[in-house]
Short mmCIF file of the C-alpha atoms (twelve columns), coordinates in Angstrom:
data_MODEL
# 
_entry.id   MODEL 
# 
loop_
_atom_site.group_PDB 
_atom_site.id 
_atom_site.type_symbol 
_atom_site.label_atom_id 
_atom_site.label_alt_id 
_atom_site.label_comp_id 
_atom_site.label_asym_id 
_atom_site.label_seq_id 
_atom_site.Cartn_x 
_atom_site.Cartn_y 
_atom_site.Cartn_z 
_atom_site.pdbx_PDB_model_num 
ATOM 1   C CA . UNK A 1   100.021 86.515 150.844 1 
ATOM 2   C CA . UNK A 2   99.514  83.659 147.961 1 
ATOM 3   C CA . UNK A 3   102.948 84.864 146.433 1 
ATOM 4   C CA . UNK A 4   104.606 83.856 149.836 1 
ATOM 5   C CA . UNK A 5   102.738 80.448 149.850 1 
ATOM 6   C CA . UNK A 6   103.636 79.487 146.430 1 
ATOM 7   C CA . UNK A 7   107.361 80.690 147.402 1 
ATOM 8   C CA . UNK A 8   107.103 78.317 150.586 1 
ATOM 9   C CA . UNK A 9   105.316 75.333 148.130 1 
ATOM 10  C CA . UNK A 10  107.754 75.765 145.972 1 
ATOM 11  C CA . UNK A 11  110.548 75.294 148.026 1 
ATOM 12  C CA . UNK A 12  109.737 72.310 148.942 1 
ATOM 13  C CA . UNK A 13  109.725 70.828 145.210 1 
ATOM 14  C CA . UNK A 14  112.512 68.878 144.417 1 
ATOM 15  C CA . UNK A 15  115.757 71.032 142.630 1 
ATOM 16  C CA . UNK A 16  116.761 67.864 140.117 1 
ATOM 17  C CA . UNK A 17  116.883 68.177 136.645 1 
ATOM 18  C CA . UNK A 18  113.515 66.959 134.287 1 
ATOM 19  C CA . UNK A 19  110.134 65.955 135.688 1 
ATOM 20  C CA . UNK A 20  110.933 62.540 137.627 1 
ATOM 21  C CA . UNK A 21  112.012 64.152 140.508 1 
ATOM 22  C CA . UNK A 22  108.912 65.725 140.813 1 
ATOM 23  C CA . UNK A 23  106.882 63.074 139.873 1 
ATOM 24  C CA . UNK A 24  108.847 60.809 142.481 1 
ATOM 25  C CA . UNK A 25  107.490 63.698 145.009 1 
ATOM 26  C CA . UNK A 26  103.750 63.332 144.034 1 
ATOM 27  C CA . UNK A 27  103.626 59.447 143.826 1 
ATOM 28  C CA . UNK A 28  105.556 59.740 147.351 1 
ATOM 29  C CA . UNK A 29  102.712 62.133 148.695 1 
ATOM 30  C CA . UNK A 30  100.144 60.265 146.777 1 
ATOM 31  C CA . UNK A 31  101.286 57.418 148.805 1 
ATOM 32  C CA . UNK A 32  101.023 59.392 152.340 1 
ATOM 33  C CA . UNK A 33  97.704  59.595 151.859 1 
ATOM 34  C CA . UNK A 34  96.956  55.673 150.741 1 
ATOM 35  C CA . UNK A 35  98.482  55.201 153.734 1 
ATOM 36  C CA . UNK A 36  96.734  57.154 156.194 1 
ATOM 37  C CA . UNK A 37  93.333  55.249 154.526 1 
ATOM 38  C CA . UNK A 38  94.627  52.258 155.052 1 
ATOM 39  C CA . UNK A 39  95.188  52.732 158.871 1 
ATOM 40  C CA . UNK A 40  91.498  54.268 159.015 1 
ATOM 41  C CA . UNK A 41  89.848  52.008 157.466 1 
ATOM 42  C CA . UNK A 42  89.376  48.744 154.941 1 
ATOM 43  C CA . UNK A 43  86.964  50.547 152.288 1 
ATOM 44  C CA . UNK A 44  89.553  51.364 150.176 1 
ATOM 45  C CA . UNK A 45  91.785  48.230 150.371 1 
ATOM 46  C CA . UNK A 46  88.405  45.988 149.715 1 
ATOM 47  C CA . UNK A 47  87.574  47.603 146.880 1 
ATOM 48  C CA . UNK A 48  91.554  47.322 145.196 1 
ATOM 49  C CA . UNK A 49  91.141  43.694 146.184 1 
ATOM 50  C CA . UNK A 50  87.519  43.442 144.993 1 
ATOM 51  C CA . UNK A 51  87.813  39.247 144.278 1 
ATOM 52  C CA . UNK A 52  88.727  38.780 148.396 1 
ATOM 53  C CA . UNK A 53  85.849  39.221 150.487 1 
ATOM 54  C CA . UNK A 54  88.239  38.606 153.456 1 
ATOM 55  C CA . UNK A 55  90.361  42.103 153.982 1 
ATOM 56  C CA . UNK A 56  91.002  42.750 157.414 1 
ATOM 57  C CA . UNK A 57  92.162  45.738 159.182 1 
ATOM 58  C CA . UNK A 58  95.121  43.911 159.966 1 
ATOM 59  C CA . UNK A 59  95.841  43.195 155.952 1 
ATOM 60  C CA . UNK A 60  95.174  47.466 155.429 1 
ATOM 61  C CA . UNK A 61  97.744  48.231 158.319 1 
ATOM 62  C CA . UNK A 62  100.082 46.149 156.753 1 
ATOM 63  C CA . UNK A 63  99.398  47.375 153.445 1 
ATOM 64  C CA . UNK A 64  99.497  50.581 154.715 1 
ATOM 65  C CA . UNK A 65  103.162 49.699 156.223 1 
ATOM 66  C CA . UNK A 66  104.395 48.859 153.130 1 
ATOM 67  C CA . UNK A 67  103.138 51.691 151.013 1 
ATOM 68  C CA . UNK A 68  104.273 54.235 154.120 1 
ATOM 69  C CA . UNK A 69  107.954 52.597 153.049 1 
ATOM 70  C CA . UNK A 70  107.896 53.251 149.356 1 
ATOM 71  C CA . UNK A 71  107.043 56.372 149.971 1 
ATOM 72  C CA . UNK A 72  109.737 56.880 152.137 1 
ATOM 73  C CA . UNK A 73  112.606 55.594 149.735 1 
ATOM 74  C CA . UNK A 74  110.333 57.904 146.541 1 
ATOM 75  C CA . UNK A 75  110.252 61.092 148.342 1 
ATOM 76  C CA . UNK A 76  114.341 60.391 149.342 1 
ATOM 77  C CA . UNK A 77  114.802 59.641 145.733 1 
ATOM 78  C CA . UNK A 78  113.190 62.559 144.197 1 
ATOM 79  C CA . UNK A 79  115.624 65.011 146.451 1 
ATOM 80  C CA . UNK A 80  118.677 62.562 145.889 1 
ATOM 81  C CA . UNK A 81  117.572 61.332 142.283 1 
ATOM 82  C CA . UNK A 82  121.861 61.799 141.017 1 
ATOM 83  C CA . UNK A 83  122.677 58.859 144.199 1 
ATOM 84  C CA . UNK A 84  122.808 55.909 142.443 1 
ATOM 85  C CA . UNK A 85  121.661 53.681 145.621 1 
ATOM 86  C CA . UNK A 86  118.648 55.683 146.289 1 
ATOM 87  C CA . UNK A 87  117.704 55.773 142.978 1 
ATOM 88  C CA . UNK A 88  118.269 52.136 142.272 1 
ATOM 89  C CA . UNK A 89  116.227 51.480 145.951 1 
ATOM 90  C CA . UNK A 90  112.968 53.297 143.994 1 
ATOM 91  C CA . UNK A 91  113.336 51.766 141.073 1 
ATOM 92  C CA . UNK A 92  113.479 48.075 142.595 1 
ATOM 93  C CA . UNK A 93  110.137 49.864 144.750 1 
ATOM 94  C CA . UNK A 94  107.972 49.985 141.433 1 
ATOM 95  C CA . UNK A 95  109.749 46.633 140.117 1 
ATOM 96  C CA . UNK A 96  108.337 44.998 143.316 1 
ATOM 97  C CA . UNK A 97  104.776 47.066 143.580 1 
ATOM 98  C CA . UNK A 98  104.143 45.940 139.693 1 
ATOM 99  C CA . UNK A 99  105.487 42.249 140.534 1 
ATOM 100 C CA . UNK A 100 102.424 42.752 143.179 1 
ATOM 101 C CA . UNK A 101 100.154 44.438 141.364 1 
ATOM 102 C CA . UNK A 102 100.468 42.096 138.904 1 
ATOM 103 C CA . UNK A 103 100.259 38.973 140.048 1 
ATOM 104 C CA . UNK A 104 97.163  39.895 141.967 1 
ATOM 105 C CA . UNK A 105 95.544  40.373 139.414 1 
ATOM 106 C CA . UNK A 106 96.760  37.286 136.615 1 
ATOM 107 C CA . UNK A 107 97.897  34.902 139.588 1 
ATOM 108 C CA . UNK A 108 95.997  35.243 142.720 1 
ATOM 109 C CA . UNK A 109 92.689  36.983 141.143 1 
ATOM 110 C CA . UNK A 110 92.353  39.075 144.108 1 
ATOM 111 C CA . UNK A 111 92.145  42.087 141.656 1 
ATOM 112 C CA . UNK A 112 90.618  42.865 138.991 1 
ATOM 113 C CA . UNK A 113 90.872  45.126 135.608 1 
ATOM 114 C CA . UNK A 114 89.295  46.905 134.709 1 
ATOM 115 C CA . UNK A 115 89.027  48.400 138.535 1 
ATOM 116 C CA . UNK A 116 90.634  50.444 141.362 1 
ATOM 117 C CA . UNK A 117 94.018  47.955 140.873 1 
ATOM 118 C CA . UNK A 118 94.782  49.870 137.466 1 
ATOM 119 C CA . UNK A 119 95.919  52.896 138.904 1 
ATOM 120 C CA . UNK A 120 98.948  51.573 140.783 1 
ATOM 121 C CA . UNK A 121 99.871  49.469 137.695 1 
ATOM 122 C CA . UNK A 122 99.966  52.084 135.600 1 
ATOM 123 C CA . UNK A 123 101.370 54.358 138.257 1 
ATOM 124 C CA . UNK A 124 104.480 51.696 138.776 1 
ATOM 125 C CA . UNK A 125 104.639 50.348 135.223 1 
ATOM 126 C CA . UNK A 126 105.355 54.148 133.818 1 
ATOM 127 C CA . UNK A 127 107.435 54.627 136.624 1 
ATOM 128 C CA . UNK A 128 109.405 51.814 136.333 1 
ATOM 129 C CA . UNK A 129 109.780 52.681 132.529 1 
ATOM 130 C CA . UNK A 130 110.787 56.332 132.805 1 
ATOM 131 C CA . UNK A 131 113.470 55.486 135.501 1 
ATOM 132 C CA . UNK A 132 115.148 52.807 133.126 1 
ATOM 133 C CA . UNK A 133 114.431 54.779 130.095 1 
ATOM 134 C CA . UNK A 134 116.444 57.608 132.339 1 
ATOM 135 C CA . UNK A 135 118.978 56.025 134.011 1 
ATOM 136 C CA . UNK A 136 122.234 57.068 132.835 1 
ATOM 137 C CA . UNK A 137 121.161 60.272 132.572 1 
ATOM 138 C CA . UNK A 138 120.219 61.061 136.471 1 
ATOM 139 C CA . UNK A 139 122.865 58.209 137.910 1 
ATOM 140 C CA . UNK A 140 125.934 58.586 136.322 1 
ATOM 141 C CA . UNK A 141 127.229 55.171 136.867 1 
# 
């Protein structure tokens, strides 16, 4: 029985060469499930933002939105990580979610590090590294 759900699990892993295909897969998962909270409720948005006592459930949905569509173009890039558009599409995702991220925290000050914000800048940052670091290699241009 667990041999036949670690066959079905593992079919579902992505076939590309190295780890960023699978790593695409997790952040895109990951990313499900930010989602979902975000649609359920503000705790988890309020506490990212900590510096904005104003988060509304209307700021979470669209948060939620947005992280819903990277997740979308990840998971398509980890199972299409050779196709050059796709693959440029998720690395322009973590370019953008750093950008965010980012300026949240040194711009805006709606975020602050240490705190809950570090995780998605060093989940994008690495990201966005590995990709560049790996781009001739998985997008033969």
């Amino acid at each position: 029985m667990s041999s036949s759900l670690t066959d079905a699990l593992r079919s579902y892993i992505p076939q590309g060469d190295g780890l960023l295909p699978k790593w695409m897969l997790l952040v895109a998962v990951t990313a499900l499930f930010n989602t979902l909270q975000n649609f359920v409720t503000t705790k988890f948005t309020r506490r990212l933002y900590s510096s904005t006592p104003n988060v509304t459930p209307l700021q979470a949905r669209t948060f939620g939105t947005w992280t819903l569509l990277s997740a979308v173009v990840r998971a398509y890039a980890a199972y299409n990580i050779h196709d050059k558009t796709i693959y440029d599409m998720a690395l322009l995702s973590f370019l953008i979610a750093f950008g965010h991220f980012a300026s949240e925290v040194l711009v805006y000050r709606t975020a602050k590090l240490p705190g809950p914000v570090f995780s998605p800048v060093v989940v994008s940052s690495l990201s966005l590294f590995w990709m560049i670091r790996h781009y001739e290699h998985y997008v033969k241009a």
